[in-house]
N, C-alpha and C positions, 0 to 999 in steps of 0.2 A: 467493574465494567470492562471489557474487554476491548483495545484499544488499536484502531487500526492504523499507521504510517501516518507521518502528516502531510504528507503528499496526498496520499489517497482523500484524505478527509477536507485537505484545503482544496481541491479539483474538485469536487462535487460541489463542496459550498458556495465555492466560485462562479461555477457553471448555472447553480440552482440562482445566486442574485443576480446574475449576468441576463437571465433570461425571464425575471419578471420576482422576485423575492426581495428586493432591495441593491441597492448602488452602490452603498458607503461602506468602506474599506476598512472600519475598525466593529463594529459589528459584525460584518463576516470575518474577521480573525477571532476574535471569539467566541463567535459561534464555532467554526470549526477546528479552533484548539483549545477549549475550553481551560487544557488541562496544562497547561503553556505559563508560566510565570511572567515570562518577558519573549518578544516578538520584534524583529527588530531584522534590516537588511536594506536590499532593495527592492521593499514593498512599490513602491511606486508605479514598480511595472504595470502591477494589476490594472492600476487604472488608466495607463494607460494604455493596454493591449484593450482593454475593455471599449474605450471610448474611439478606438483606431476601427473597433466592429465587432473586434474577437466574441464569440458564442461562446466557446468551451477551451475549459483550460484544461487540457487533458494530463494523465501520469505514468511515469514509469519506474520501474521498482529491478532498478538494474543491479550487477554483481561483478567484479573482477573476471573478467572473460565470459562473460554474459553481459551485452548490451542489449538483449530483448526488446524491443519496442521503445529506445530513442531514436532521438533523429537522431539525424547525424548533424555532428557536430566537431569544434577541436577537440585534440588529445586531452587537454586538458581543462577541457566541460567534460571528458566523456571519464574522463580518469578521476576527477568531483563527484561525479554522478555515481558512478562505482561504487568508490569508497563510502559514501554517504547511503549508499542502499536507496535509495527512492531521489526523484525531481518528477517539476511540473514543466508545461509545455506547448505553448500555443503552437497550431496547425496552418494558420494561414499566415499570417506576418514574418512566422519563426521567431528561436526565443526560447528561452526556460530560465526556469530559478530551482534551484540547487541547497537542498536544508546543511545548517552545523547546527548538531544539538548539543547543547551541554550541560552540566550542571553547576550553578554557581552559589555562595554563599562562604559561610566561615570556613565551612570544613568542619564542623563536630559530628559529634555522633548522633545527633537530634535530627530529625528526615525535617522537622520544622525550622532549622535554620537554612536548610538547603532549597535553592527555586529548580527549575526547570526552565532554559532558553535556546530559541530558535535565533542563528541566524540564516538568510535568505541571499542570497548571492545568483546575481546576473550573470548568465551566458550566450551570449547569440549562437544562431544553431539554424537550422534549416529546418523549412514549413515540410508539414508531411500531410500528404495527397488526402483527400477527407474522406474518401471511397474507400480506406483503410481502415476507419474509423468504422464506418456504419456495416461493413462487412461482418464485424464481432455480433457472431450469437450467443447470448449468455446462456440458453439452454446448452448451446455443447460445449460450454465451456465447462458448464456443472458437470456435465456429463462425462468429459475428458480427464475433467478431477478425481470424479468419483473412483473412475477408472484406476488413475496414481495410484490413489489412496487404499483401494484393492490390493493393486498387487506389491506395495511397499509393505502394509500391514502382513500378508502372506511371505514374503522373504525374509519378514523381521520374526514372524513366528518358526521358521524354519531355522532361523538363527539361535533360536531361545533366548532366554529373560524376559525381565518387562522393560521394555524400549519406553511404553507410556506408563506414567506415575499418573496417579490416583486423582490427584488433582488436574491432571491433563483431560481427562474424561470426563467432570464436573463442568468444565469451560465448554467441550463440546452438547453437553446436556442444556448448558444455560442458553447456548445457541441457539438449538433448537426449538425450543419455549419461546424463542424469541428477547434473547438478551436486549440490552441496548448496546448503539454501537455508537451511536455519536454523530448522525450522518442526517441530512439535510431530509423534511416531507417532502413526499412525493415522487417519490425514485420508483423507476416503474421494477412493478414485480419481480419480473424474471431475473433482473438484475440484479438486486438486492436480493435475493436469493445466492445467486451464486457468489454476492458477496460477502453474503454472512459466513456461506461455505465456503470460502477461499482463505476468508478470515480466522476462520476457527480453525482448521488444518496447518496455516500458519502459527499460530499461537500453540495449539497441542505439540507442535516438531520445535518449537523455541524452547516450552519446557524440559522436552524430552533431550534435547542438547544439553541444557541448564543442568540438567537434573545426573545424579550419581547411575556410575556403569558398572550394573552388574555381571559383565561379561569375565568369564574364566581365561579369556585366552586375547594376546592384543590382536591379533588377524581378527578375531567375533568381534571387537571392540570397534576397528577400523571401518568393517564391513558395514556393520551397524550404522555406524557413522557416517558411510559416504550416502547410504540407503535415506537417511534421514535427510541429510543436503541435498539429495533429488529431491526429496519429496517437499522440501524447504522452497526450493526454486520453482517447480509447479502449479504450485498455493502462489506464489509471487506473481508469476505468469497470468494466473489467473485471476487474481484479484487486481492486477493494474486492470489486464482487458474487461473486464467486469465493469468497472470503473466507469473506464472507456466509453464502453455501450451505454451505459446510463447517462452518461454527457452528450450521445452522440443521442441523444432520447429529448436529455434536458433540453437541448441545442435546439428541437426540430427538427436535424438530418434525418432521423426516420419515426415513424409511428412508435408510438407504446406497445 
């Protein structure tokens, strides 16, 4: 199953019991990390942002010189958030929580002695204007993807090799069919559209990093490389705001 940021996944879930799916704070973590071993920080906030009024717990899936869509916040939330690749975010109070994922157990070579753990760590940060929010159309976010995803594939063809492995293509096919993703009923259409498509773009440019370079020469190798880290950040861009909109949906800031 193809597996979106837990950011992304815990802001929706959030959003969806925040706004009439249920209240209680350990069924919504796993419902939306199923796949989580151990969960564990300052949970706490949720329910208290929750019970303060907060609608939606929005996300953002930031980068070392890319802060795309956080607040603003300290040097050091913002330089957490970075390094961590993804937080969550409330819009009126201000506020977020900031993932460390790890892996914990003996250390063998058996994937069944080893877990999967979140921790969740508090930052104060400043509210951000909710006119921001409802602003996001996920039709043109699909559509501004689609675009990336054009002319990234055409420069990497001009580059030669296969930039995508075989199994990168499989993942974008499952997509399509309608994979599962792990993400809450009821997300309005358009949305979940463009974040299957955001998702899956993501995931195909992860393995394609992952995966062995058949380039003849290191300038095609670099090229290659930096082509793909666009198109890596794009897919990000797009699937926090995707996100986004579907919370700013969940919320009642606007129509389905």
């Amino acid at each position: 199953m193809p597996v979106l940021p837990a950011s992304v996944r815990l802001s929706l879930w959030a959003t969806a019991a925040w706004n009439g799916t249920g209240h209680d704070l350990e069924p919504l973590l796993r419902a939306a990390l199923p796949d989580i071993d151990h969960v564990a920080g300052d949970l706490g906030r949720l329910e208290l942002w929750r019970d303060l009024g907060e609608r939606a717990l929005l996300v953002a899936l930031p980068a070392p010189g890319d802060l795309t869509g956080m607040p603003s916040a300290s040097p050091e939330a913002q330089g957490a958030a970075a390094g961590a690749g993804e937080c969550v975010f409330v819009p009126s109070l201000g506020g977020m929580l900031v993932p460390t994922i790890a892996d914990f157990g003996p250390g063998t070579s058996s994937a069944l002695d080893t877990g999967t753990r979140v921790d969740w760590r508090a930052f104060d940060a400043d509210p951000v204007p909710q006119h921001r929010v409802e602003a996001l159309e996920p039709s043109q976010l699909e559509r501004h993807l689609r675009q990336e995803l054009l002319r990234a594939t055409e420069a990497l063809e001009d580059l030669g090799g296969r930039p995508f492995a075989a199994e990168a293509a499989r993942e974008v096919a499952d997509a399509a069919l309608g994979g599962e993703w792990g993400l809450p009923p009821g997300l309005p259409s358009r949305a979940l559209r463009a974040i299957t498509l955001a998702g899956s773009v993501g995931r195909v440019v992860d393995l394609a990093l992952e995966g062995p370079d058949d380039a003849l020469e290191v300038s095609t190798a670099r090229s290659r490389r930096l082509l793909l880290q666009g198109l890596q950040r794009a897919a990000d861009r797009a699937l926090a705001d995707a996100a986004n909109a579907a919370c700013a949906v969940l919320a009642g800031w606007r129509p389905a």
